[in-house]
C-alpha positions in Angstrom: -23.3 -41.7 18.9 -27.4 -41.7 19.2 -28.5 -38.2 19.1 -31.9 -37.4 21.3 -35.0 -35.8 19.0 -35.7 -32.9 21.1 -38.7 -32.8 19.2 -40.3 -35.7 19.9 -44.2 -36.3 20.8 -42.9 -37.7 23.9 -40.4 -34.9 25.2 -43.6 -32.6 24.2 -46.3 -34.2 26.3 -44.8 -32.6 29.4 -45.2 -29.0 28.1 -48.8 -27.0 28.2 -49.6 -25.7 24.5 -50.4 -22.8 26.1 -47.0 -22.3 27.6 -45.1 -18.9 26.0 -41.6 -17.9 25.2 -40.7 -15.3 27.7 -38.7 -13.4 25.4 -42.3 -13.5 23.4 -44.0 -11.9 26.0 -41.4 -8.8 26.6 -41.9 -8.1 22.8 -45.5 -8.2 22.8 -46.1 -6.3 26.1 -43.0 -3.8 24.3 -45.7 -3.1 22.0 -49.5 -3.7 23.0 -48.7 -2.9 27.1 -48.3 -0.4 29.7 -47.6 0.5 33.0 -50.3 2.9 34.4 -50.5 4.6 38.0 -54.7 5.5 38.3 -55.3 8.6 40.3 -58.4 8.9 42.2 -58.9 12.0 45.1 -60.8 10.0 48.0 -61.2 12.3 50.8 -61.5 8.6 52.5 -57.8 8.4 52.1 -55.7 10.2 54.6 -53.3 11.8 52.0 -56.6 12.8 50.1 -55.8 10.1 46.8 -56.2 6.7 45.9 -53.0 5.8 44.0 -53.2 2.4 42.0 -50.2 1.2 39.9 -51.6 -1.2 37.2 -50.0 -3.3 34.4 -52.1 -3.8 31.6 -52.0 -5.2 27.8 -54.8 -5.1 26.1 -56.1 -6.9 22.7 -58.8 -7.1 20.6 -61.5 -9.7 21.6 -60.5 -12.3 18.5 -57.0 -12.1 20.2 -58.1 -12.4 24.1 -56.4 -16.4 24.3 -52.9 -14.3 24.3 -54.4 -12.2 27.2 -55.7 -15.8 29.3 -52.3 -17.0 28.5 -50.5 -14.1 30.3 -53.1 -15.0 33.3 -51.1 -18.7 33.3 -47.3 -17.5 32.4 -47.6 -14.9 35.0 -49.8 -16.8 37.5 -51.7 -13.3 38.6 -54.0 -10.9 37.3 -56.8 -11.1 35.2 -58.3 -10.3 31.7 -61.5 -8.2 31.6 -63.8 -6.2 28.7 -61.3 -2.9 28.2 -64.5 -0.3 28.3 -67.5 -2.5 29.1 -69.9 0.1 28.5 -68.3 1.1 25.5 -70.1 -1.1 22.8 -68.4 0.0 19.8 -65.3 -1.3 22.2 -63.9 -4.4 21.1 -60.7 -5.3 23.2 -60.2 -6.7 26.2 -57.3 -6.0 28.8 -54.9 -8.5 31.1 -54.6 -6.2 34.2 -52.9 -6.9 37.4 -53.5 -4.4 40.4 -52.1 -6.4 43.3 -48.9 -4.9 44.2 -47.6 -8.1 45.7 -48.1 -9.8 42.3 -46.9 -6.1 41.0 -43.2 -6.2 43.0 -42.9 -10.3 43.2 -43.9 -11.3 39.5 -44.4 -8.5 36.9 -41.4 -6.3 37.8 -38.8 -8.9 38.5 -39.8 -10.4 35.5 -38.9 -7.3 33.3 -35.8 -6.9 35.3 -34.8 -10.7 33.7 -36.1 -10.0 30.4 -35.7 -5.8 29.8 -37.7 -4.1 27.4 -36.2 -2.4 24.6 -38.9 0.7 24.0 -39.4 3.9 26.5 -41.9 1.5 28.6 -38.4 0.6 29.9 -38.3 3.9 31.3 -42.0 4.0 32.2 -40.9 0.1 34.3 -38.1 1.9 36.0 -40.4 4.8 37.3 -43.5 2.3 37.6 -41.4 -0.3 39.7 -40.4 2.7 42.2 -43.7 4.1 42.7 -44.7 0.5 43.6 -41.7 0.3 46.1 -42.7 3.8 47.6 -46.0 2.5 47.7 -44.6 -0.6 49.5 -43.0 1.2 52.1 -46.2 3.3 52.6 -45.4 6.4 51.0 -48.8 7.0 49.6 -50.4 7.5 53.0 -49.4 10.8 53.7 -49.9 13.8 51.9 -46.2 14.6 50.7 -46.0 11.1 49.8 -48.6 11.1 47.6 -47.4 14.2 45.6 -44.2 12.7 44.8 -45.7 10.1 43.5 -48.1 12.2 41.7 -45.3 13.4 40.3 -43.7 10.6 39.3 -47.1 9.4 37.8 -46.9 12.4 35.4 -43.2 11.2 34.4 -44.8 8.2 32.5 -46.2 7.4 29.6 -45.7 10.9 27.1 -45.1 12.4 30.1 -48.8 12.7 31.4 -50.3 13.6 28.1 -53.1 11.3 28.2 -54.2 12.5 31.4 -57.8 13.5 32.3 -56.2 16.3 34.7 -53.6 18.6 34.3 -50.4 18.2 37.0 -51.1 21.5 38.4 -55.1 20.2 39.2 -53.2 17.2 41.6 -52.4 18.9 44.5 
């Protein structure tokens, strides 16, 4: 019986070097990403905020290829300077905003492949704020608090945040 070399030049020519292991990329967001909900009051805005749900894993610059790469495997987003007017800042960030690319690609994709630190709680909150926002929750003011709220759920529980819950009404 002749056995096929799976590992052959030829069965490799078909597959991009740049091409990643999804289980690969579940660990390394597990450990260099997050899932962020930015806050803005913008008396533009009917309920009185801008609400932006964001996924993000950032690197430093020697690293960015990993970051371009997640541009290709998920086939959204983009990678920019992390604090461009920081200097002293080295790392750069994959970020994706749209919250078609947000609901279709990102989330489903963590559905498939879970992760197996807290950030799977912060996905499970992240992923309904995004549905809320789909259904167009945000645009009125009791719609936007509970998400506020929800915001203030994630990531240590709103510990890194510039303002105080209680400042977000």
């Amino acid at each position: 019986m002749e056995r096929e070399n799976v590992m052959s030049a030829d069965n490799q020519q078909g597959r991009s070097r740049h091409q990643i292991n999804p289980w690969y990329v579940c660990g390394f967001v597990d450990g260099e990403g997050s899932f962020h909900v930015a806050l803005y009051r913008d008396s533009r805005m009917r309920a009185g905020w801008k609400v932006i749900p964001e996924f993000h894993v950032s690197q430093r610059i020697s690293s960015r290829q990993v970051l371009d790469d997640l541009v290709r495997f998920f086939g959204c987003g983009y990678v920019k300077a992390n604090h461009a007017t920081n200097k002293k800042d080295a790392t750069y960030v994959y970020v994706v905003r749209n919250r078609d690319d947000l609901s279709l690609k990102v989330i489903p994709f963590f559905r498939d492949y879970p992760l197996r630190t807290e950030k799977s709680e912060d996905l499970d909150v992240f992923a309904k704020i995004v549905q809320m926002m789909g259904e167009n929750h945000h645009l009125s003011k009791d719609g936007a608090q509970r998400i506020i709220a929800l915001a203030y759920t994630m990531n240590g529980k709103g510990r890194y945040r510039r303002r105080p819950q209680e400042l977000m009404r």
